[in-house]
C-alpha positions in Angstrom: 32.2 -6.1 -17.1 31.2 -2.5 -16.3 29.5 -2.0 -13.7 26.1 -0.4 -15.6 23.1 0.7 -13.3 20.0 2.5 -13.6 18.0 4.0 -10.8 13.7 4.6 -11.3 11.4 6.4 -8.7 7.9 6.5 -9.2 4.9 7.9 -6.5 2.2 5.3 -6.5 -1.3 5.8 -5.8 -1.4 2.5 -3.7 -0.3 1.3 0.2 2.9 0.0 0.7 1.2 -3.6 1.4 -0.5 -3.6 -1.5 2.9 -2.8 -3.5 5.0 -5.4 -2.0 2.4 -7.8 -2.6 2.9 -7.3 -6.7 6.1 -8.4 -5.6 5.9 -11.1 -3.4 3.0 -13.1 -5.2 4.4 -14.8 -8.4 0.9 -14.6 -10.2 1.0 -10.5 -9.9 5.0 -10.6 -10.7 4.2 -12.8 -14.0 1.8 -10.3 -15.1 3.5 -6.5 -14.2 7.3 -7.5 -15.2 8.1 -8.1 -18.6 8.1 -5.3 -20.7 5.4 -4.6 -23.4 5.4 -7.4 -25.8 7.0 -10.1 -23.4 5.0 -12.6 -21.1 6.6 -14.0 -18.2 6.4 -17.9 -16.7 7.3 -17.8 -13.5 9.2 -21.3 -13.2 10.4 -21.0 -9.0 9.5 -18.5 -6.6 10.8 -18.6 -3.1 9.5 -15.7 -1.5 11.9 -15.4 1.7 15.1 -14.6 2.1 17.9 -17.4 0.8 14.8 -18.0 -1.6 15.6 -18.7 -4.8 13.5 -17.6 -8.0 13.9 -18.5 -11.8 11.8 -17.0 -14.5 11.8 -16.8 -18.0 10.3 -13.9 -20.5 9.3 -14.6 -23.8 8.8 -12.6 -26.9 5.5 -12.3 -28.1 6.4 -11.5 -31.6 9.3 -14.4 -32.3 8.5 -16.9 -29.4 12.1 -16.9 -28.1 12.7 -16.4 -24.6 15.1 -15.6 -22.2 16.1 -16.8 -18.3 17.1 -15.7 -15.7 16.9 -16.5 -11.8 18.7 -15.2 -8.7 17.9 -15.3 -5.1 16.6 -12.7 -2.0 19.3 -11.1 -0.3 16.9 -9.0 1.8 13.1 -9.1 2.4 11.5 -6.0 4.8 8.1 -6.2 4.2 6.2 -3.4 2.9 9.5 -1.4 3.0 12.8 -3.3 1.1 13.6 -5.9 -1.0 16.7 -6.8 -2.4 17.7 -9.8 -4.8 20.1 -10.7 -7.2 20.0 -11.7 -11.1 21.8 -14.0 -13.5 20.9 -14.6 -17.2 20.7 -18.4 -17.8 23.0 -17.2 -21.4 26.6 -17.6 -20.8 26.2 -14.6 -23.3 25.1 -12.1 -20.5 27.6 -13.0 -17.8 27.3 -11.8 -14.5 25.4 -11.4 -11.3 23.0 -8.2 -11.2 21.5 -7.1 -7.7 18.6 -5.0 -8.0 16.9 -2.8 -4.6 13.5 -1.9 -4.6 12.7 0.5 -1.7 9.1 1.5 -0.5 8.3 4.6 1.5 4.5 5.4 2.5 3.8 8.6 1.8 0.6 10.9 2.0 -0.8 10.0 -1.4 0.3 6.2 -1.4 4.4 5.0 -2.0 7.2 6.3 -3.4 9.0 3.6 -5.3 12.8 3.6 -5.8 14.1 1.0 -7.8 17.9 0.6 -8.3 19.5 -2.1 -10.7 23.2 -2.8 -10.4 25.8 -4.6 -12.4 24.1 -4.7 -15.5 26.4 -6.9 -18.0 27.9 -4.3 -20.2 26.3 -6.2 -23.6 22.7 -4.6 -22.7 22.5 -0.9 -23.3 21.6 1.1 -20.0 18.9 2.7 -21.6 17.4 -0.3 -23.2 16.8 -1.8 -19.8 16.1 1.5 -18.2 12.8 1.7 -20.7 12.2 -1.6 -20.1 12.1 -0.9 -16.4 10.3 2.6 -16.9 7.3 -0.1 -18.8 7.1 -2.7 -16.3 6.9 -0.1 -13.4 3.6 1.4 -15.6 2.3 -1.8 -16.0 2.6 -2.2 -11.8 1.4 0.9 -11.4 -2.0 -0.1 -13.4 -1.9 -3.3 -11.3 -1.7 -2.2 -8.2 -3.7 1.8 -8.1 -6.9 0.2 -9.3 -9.2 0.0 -5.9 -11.8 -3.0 -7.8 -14.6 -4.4 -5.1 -15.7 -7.8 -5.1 -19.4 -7.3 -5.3 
């Protein structure tokens, strides 16, 4: 297996706490992750590091779905988090690990996210757009400032 990565940075117009929150809480993960056109069950979620997590997109379209799960290497909050990923299809062999770095800058956080070891089956560029669409689909989750009253 190659060793396939792609690296996305993005300035967000949000704190740092509110970011790793869309991280950390499976409800907001479910709903920013998938790309367009996939939902997301979020089966396990272990927040911590050892944690483990296991989720499963689906396609809207055709119904099928894919799994996948991995476990928290690394957890800084509001600053780092590290995991790893494994396809449930013995298809798409291999163990990713994927960094997401947070930095608070004037306007909000810079987001770097960096996603190693990519089975060599899925094109880089397919799952750098898919990555590009769920880190637009945070972005609308997480810059909104939405009062309660």
């Amino acid at each position: 297996m190659e060793n396939n990565s792609v690296s996305l940075h993005r300035v967000i117009k949000a704190n740092p706490e509110k970011v790793f929150r869309a991280f950390a809480d499976p409800r907001a993960h479910a709903t920013w992750l998938p790309p367009y056109g996939f939902i997301c069950t979020v089966q396990e979620m272990d927040f911590r590091v050892g944690g483990k997590y296991h989720m499963t997109f689906i396609n809207f379209s055709t119904g099928h779905g894919h799994s996948f799960g991995g476990s928290y290497l690394e957890i800084k909050p509001n600053e780092l988090i590290r995991y790893t990923d494994k396809f449930d299809d013995p298809n798409l062999p291999g163990e990713m690990t994927t960094t997401i770095t947070l930095k608070k800058v004037s306007c909000g956080t810079e987001l770097t996210a960096v996603q190693e070891g990519i089975p060599a089956v899925i094109p880089t560029e397919m799952c750098y757009l898919g990555w590009q669409e769920s880190l637009e689909k945070l972005i609308k989750l997480v810059e909104p400032e939405i009062p309660d009253a």
